[in-house]
C-alpha positions as CSV (number, residue, x, y, z in Angstrom):
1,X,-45.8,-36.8,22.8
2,X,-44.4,-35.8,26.8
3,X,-47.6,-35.8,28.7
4,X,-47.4,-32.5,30.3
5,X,-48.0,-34.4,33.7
6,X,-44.7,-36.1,34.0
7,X,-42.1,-35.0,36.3
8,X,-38.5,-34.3,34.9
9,X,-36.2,-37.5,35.7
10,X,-32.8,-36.8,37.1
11,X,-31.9,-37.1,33.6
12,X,-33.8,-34.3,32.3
13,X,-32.9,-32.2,35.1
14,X,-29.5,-32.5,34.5
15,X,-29.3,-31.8,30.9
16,X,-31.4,-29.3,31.5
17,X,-29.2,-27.9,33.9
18,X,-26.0,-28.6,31.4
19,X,-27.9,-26.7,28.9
20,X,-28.4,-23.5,31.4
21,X,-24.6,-23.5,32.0
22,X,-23.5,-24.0,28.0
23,X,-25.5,-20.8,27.2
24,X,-24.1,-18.9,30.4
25,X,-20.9,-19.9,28.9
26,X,-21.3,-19.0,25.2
27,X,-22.3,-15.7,26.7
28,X,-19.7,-15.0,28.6
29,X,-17.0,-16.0,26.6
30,X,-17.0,-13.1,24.5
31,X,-15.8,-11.0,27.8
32,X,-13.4,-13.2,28.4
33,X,-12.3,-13.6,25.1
34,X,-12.0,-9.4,25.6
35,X,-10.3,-9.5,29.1
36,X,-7.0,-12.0,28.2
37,X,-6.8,-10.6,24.4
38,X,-4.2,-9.3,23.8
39,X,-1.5,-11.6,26.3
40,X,1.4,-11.6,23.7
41,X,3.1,-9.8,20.8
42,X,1.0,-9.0,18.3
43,X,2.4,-9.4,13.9
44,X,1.3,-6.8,11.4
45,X,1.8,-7.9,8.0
46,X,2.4,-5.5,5.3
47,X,2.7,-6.9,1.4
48,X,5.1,-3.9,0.3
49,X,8.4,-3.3,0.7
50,X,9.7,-1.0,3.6
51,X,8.9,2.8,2.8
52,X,5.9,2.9,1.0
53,X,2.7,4.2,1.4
54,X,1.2,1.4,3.0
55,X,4.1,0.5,4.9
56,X,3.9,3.9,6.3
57,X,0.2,2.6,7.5
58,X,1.3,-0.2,8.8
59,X,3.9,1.2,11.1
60,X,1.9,4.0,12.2
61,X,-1.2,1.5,13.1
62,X,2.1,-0.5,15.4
63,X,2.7,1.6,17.3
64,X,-0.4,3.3,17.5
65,X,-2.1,0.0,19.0
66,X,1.0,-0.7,21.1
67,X,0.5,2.4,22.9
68,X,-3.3,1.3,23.1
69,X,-3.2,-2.1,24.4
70,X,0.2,-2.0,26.1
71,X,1.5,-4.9,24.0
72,X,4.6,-5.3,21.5
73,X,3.3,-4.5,17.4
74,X,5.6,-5.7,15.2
75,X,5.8,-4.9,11.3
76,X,6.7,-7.7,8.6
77,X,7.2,-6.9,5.4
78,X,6.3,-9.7,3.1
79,X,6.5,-8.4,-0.4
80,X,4.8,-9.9,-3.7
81,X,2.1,-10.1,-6.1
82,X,1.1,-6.6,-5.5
83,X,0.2,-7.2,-2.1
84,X,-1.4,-10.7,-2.4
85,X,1.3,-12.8,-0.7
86,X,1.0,-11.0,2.4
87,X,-3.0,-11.3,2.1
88,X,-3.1,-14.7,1.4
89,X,-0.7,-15.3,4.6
90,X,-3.0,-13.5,6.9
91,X,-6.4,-14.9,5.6
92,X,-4.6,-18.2,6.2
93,X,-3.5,-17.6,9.7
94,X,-5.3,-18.5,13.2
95,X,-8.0,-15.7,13.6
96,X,-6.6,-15.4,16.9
97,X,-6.0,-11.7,16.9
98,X,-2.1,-12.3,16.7
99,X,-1.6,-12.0,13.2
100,X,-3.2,-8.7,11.5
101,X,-3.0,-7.1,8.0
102,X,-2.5,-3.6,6.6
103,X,-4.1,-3.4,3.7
104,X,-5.0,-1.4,0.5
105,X,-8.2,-2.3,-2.0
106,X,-4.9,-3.4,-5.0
107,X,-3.9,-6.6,-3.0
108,X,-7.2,-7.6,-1.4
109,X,-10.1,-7.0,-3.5
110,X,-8.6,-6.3,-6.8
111,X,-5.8,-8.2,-7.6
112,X,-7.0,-11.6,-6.9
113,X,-10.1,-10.6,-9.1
114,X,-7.7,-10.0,-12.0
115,X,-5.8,-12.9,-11.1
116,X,-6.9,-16.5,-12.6
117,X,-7.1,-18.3,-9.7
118,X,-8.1,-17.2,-6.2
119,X,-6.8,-18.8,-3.2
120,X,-8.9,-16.6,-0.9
121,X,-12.2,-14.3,-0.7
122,X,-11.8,-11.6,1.0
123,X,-15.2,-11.0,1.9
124,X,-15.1,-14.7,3.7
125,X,-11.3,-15.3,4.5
126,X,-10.6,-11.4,6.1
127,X,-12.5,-9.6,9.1
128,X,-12.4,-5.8,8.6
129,X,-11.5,-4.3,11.8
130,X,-11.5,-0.4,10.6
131,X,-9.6,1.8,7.9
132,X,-7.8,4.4,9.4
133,X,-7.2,7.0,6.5
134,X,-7.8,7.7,3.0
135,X,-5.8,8.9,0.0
136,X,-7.2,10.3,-3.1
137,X,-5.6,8.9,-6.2
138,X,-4.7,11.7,-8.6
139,X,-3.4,12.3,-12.4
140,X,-0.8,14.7,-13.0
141,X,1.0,15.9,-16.7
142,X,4.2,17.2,-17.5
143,X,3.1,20.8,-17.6
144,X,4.8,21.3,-21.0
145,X,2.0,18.8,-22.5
146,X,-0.3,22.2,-22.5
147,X,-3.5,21.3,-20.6
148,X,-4.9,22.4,-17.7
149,X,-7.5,20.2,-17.1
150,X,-9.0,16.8,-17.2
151,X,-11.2,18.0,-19.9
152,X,-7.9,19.3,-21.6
153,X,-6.8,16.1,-21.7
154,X,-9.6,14.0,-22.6
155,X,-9.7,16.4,-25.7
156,X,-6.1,15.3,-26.6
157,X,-7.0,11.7,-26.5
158,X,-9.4,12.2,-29.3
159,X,-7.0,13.6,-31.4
160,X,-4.1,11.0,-30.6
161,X,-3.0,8.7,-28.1
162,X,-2.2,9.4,-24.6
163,X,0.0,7.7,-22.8
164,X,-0.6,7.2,-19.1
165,X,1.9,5.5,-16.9
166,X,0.5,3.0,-14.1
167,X,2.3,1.5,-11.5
168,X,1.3,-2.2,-13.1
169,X,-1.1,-3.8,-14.1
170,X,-4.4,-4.8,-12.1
171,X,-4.1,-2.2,-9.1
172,X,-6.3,0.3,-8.0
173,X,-4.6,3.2,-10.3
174,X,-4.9,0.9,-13.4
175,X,-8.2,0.9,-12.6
176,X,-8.8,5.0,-12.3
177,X,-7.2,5.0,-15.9
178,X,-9.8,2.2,-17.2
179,X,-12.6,4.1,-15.4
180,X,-11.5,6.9,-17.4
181,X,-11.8,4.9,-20.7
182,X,-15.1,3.7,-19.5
183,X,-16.1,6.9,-19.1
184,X,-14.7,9.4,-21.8
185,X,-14.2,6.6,-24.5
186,X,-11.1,8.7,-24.9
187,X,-7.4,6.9,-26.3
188,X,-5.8,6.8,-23.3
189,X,-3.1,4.0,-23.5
190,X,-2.1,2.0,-20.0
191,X,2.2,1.7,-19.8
192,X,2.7,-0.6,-17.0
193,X,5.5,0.3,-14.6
194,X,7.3,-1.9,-11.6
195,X,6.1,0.8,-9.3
196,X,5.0,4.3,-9.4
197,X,8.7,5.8,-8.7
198,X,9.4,5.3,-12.6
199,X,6.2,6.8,-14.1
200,X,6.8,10.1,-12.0
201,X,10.2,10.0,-13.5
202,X,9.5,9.4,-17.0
203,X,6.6,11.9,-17.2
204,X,8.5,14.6,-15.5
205,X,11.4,13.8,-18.4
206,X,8.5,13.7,-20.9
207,X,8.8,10.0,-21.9
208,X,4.7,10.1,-21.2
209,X,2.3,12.2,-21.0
210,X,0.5,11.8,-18.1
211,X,0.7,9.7,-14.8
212,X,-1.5,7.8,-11.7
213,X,-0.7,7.8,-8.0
214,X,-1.6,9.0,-4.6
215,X,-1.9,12.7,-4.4
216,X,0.9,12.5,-1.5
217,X,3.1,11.3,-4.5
218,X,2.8,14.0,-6.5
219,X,2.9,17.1,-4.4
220,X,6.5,17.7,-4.3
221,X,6.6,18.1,-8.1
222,X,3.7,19.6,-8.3
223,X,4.6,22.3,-5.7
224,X,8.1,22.3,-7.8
225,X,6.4,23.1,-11.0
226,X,7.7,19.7,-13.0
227,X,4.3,17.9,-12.5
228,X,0.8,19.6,-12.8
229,X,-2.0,17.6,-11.1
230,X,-4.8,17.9,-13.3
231,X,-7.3,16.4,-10.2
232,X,-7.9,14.1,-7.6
233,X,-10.4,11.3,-7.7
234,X,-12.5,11.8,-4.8
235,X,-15.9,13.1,-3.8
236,X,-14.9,16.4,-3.5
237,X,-11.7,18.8,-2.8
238,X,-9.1,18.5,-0.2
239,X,-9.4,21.3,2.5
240,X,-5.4,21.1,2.5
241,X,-5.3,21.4,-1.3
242,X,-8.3,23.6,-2.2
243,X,-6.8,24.7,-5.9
244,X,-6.9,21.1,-6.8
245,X,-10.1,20.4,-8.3
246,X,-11.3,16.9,-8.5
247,X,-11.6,14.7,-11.8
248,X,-15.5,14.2,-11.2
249,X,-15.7,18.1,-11.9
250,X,-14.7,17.4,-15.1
251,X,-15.8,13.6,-15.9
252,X,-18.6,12.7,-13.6
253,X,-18.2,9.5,-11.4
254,X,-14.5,9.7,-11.5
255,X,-14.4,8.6,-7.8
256,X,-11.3,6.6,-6.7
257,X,-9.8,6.8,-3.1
258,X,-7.1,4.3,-1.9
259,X,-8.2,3.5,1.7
260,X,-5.8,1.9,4.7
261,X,-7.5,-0.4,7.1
262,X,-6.5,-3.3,9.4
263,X,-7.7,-6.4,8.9
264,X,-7.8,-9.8,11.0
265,X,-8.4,-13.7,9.6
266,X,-12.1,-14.6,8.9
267,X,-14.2,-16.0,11.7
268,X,-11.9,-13.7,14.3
269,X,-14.3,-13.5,17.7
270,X,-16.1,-10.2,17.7
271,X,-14.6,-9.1,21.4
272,X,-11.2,-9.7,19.6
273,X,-12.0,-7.0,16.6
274,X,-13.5,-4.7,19.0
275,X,-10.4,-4.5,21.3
276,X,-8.6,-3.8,18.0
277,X,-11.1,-1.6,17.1
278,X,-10.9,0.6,20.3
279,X,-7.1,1.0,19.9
280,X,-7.3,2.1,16.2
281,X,-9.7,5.1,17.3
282,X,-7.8,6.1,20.3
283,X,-5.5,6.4,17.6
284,X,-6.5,8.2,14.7
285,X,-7.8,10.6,17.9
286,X,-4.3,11.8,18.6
287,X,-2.9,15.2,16.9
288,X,0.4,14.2,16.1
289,X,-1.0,10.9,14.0
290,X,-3.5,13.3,12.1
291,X,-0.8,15.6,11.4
292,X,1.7,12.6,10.2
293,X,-0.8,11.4,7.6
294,X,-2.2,14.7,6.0
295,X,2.3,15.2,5.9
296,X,2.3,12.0,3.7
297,X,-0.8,13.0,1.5
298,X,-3.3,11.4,3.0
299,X,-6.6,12.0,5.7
300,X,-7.2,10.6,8.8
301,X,-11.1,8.4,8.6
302,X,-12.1,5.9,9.8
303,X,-15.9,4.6,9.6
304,X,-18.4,4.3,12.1
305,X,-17.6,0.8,13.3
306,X,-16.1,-2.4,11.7
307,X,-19.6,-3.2,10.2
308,X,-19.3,0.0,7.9
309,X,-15.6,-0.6,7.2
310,X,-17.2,-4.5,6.1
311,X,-20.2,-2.5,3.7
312,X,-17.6,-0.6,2.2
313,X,-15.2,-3.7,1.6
314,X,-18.1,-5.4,-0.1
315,X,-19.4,-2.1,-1.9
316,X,-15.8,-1.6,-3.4
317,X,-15.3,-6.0,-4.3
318,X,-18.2,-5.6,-6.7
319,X,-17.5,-1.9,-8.1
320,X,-13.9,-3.3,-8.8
321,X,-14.7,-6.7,-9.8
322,X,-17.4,-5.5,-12.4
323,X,-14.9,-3.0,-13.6
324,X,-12.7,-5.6,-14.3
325,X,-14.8,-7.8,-15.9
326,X,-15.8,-5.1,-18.2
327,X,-12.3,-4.0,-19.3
328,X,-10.9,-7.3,-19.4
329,X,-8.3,-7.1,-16.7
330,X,-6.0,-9.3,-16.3
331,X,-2.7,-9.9,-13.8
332,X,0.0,-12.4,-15.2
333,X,1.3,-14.0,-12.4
């Protein structure tokens, strides 16, 4: 035991003093992690090929945080495994703020649950930094199949199959149409396409009956009259599309939006997401952005702060992951 009378040694004094300087330090070098970040060229990697949904993300998000923090954004495109290539890269990568992702929920919270190995958790091995809009998933018919409504349909099913094209197997919109099962207990049968281009295609030739994508897919056939959209699966209706009722109206807790968020490694310094974080809402702020997302389909949101955009992540691994668990999904690598 120190007797409380003894008189620090030079020793003591000096560690003492080291101490005092190490905690100004730790304290401070958040700030100055803030001040030099971002000094160089910054990678965003997207796991689709050029033109896509979430390649239109990506290069939106460029050059929306190059105007921001006055630095070059540059979009890669490294395409495979519905997504997971590109996710694995970046969870791999120096969480350095340099190299970022744009990703959906398909290649970083679902498909390497379906998958049988996992060579990253996203809930350890990514830092959410914000999404920056959201796109209702929808189902649409060939109008000549003679339903109206989700109900319509679900009626069908229980007097034969249904055929519902997916744009393969483990992603988000496989998911909506094994929710659906879930749900309805209706025969609904999953034909898995190499992307969602071919199921619009064969349903509009009648080759299926009914379809999955993002609403912004849809609306040009829909407008046309060679797709109906029987609903979209979000909370409630889009103020843009207000005659387009949502699925939950018809089969309750049919609720499945496909977010777009930015994403750094894991254990990425805090000052270094907020930077990032700063530059997404500055932005999603701007009219012209706004107006170039609700053009492609989809709404600009973002959530409170990168905390929120983390609940959600980890609300969404385990809605997903038990979904999958339940139906049995399974990608093939």
């Amino acid at each position: 035991m120190i007797d409380p009378k003894q008189r620090p040694t030079a020793m003591t004094r000096r560690t003492a003093l080291g101490l005092g300087v190490g905690l100004v330090a730790g304290l401070s070098g958040g700030a100055a992690i803030a001040q030099s970040y971002p000094s160089k060229p910054i990678r965003i990697i997207v796991g689709f090929v050029p033109g896509g949904s979430t390649d239109f993300g990506g290069r939106m998000i460029a050059a929306g945080l190059a105007d921001a923090l006055g630095v070059s954004v540059v979009v890669e495109n490294r395409a495979g495994a519905t997504g997971v290539i590109a996710t694995e890269y970046v969870a791999n990568s120096p969480p350095d703020g340099y190299t970022l992702l744009v990703g959906t929920a398909t290649p970083v919270i679902i498909a390497p649950q379906a998958m049988g190995r996992q060579s990253f958790n996203a809930l350890t091995d990514l830092t959410p930094v914000n999404m920056v809009g959201e796109s209702p998933m929808a189902l649409a018919v060939n109008p000549k199949l003679g339903v109206k409504r989700l109900k319509d349909l679900v009626a069908l099913s229980r007097t034969r199959p249904v055929t519902v094209g997916t744009s393969g197997v483990g992603g988000a919109l496989h998911l909506l149409v094994e929710s659906l099962i879930q749900s309805t207990g209706g025969n609904f049968v999953v034909v898995p396409y190499k992307g969602t281009g071919p199921t619009v295609t064969d349903a509009i030739a009648g080759h299926i009956d009914a379809t999955v994508s993002d609403i912004g897919s849809f609306l040009p056939f829909h407008n046309d009259g060679k797709l109906l959209v029987l609903g979209i699966a979000s909370e409630k209706r889009m103020d843009a599309l207000p005659d387009i009722p949502t699925l939950q109206e018809d089969v309750p807790g049919t609720v499945m939006v496909s977010w777009t968020g930015l994403f750094a490694p894991g254990k990425t310094p805090k000052p270094i997401i907020d930077t990032l974080n700063a530059g997404l809402m500055k932005m999603i702020a701007r009219d012209d952005v706004r107006k170039q997302f609700v053009k492609a389909g989809a709404t600009v949101y973002a959530q409170a702060n990168p905390a929120a955009f983390q609940k959600l992540v980890a609300n969404d691994y385990q809605r997903f992951g038990k979904l999958i668990k339940e139906r049995g999904i399974v990608i093939k690598e």
